[in-house]
N, C-alpha and C positions, 0 to 999 in steps of 0.2 A: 504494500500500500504506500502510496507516497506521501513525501512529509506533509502536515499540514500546519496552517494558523487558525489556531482558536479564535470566534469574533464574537463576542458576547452582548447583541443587544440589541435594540428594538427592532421587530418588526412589526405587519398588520395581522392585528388580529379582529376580523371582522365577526360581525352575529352570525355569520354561517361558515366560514371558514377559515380555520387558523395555520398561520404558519410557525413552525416548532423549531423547525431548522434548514441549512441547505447542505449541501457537499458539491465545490466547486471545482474545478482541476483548475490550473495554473490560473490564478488569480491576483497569487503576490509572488515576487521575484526578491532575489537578493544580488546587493549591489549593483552590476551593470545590468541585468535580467536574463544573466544566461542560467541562472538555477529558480526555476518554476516553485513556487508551492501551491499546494491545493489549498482551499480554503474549509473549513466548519466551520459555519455559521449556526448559533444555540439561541434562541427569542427570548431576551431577558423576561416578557410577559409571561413565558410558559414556564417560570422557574416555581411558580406554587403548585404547579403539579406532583404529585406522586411521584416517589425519586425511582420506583421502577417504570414510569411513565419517563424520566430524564433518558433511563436506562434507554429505553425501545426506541426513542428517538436517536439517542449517540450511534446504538448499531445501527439502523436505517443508514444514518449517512454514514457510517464504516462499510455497509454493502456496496453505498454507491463507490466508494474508494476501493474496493474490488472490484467493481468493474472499470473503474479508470484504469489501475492497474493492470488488468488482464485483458483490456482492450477490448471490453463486452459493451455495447448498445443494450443500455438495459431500462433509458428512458427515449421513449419518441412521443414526437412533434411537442418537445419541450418540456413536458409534465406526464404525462402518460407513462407507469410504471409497467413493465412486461414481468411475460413468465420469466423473464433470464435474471429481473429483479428479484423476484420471488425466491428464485432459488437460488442464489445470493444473500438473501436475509434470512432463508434458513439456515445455510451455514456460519455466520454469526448469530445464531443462537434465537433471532425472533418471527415470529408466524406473521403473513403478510396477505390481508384480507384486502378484498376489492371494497375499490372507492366510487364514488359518482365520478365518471370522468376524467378520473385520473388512473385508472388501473389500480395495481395493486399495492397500492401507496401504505392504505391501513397495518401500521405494526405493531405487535406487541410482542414484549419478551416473554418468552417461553420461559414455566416454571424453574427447571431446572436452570434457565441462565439467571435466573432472579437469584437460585440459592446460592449459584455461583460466586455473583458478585456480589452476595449478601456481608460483606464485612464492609464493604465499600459503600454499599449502600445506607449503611447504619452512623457512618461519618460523614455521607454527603448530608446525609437530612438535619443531621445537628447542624452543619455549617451554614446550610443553606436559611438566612433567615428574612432577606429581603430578595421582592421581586421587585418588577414593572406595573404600572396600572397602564391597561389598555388605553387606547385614543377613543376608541367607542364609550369606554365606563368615565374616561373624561369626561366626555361630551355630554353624558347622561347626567354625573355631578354635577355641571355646568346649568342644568336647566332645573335640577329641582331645588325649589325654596331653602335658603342659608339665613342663620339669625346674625343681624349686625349687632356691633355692642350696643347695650343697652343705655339710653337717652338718661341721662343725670335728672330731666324735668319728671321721666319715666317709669315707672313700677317696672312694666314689660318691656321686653326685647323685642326690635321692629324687626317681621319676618320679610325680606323681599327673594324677589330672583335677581341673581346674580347675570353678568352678562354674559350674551354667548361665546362661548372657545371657538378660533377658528381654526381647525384642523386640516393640513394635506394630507389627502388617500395616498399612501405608498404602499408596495409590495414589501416582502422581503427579501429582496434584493435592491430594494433602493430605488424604485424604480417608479414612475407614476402609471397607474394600470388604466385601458382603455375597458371598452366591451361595452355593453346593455347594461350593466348597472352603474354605469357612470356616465354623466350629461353634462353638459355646458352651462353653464350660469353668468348672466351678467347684471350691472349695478347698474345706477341711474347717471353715471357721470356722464362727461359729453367729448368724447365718444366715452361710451360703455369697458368700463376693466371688463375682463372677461376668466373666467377660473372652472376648471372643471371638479366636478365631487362628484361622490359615491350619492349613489339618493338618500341609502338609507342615513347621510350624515345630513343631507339635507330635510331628509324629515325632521330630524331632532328638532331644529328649532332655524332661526334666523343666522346667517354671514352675514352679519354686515362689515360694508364697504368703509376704510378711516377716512377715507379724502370725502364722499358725497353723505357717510352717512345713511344711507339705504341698504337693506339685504340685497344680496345677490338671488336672484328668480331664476331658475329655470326654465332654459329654452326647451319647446318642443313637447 
């Protein structure tokens, strides 16, 4: 398997689909770029999962690291996991169930690797004691009612809504994602900024615009 860089940190974790991790081939270089390294990439969000849930993730992208190294095609048309994947994550240790659309992406460690790496696993969970909050569960803090400090003239504390977050949809790879659930938006300025989002960030609640002032509306 080739060397790799650990990259520890945020990705999108959406209401319907999260990303956990990635396995890159030559992504980072050393010194002038003639020695390649692979990349790991682990979603700071998904660090309050279950540490044999950490586990089924790390093998997932060590399978894919055996097929870098063995020269196996074991994802097409970019996401889509095959059988070559599959039987590759069985021999590192975890079962690889089919997913909507992605092949056989779904993994979990197999009993016996769990007892395996059960010492290890029994130090990660101690260790591990902060994660990420998601951009979605932002956005949701963002919209429900917060108490400001309480008014001196005041008994009670004034309950208001806080203002909206404005959040960029990126992938986990950094990436800003097109498709059917993402649409164009623009403000009332003259001419119109214009920003693309996810809908369902745009359900949440209001983007507004710093220069005019206005939410961003959805075209279309």
């Amino acid at each position: 398997m080739p060397e790799a860089i650990l990259v520890l940190a945020s990705g999108t974790m959406g209401t319907t689909t999260e990303i956990h991790g990635h396995f890159a081939r030559s992504r980072w270089h050393v010194g002038d770029g003639v020695e390649p390294r692979a990349e790991f990439f682990l979603c700071a969000e998904g660090l309050r999962r279950p540490v044999a849930d950490l586990l089924a993730t790390t093998l997932h992208e060590a399978a894919h690291g055996l097929a870098a190294t063995r020269d196996i095609v074991d994802v097409s048309d970019g996401r889509y996991h095959n059988k070559r994947f599959a039987t590759l994550a069985r021999e590192v240790g975890v079962r690889a169930e089919q997913a909507d659309r992605i092949g056989w992406s779904a993994t979990t460690a197999l009993p016996a690797t769990i007892e395996s790496y059960a010492q290890h696993l029994r130090v990660l969970e101690q260790a591990l004691t902060v994660w990420r909050h998601t951009e979605h569960e932002v956005a949701l803090r963002a919209q429900a009612p917060g108490a400001q400090p309480p008014d001196p003239d005041s008994p009670e504390p004034v309950t208001v809504a806080p203002a909206p977050v404005v959040i960029a949809p990126v992938d986990g790879r950094g990436a800003h994602r097109g498709g059917p659930n993402y649409v164009a938006a623009v403000c009332a300025c003259e001419p119109p900024r214009r920003v693309r989002a996810a809908r369902s960030v745009l359900a949440l609640g209001p983007i507004t615009c710093s220069l005019c002032d206005t939410p961003f509306s959805a075209l279309g």
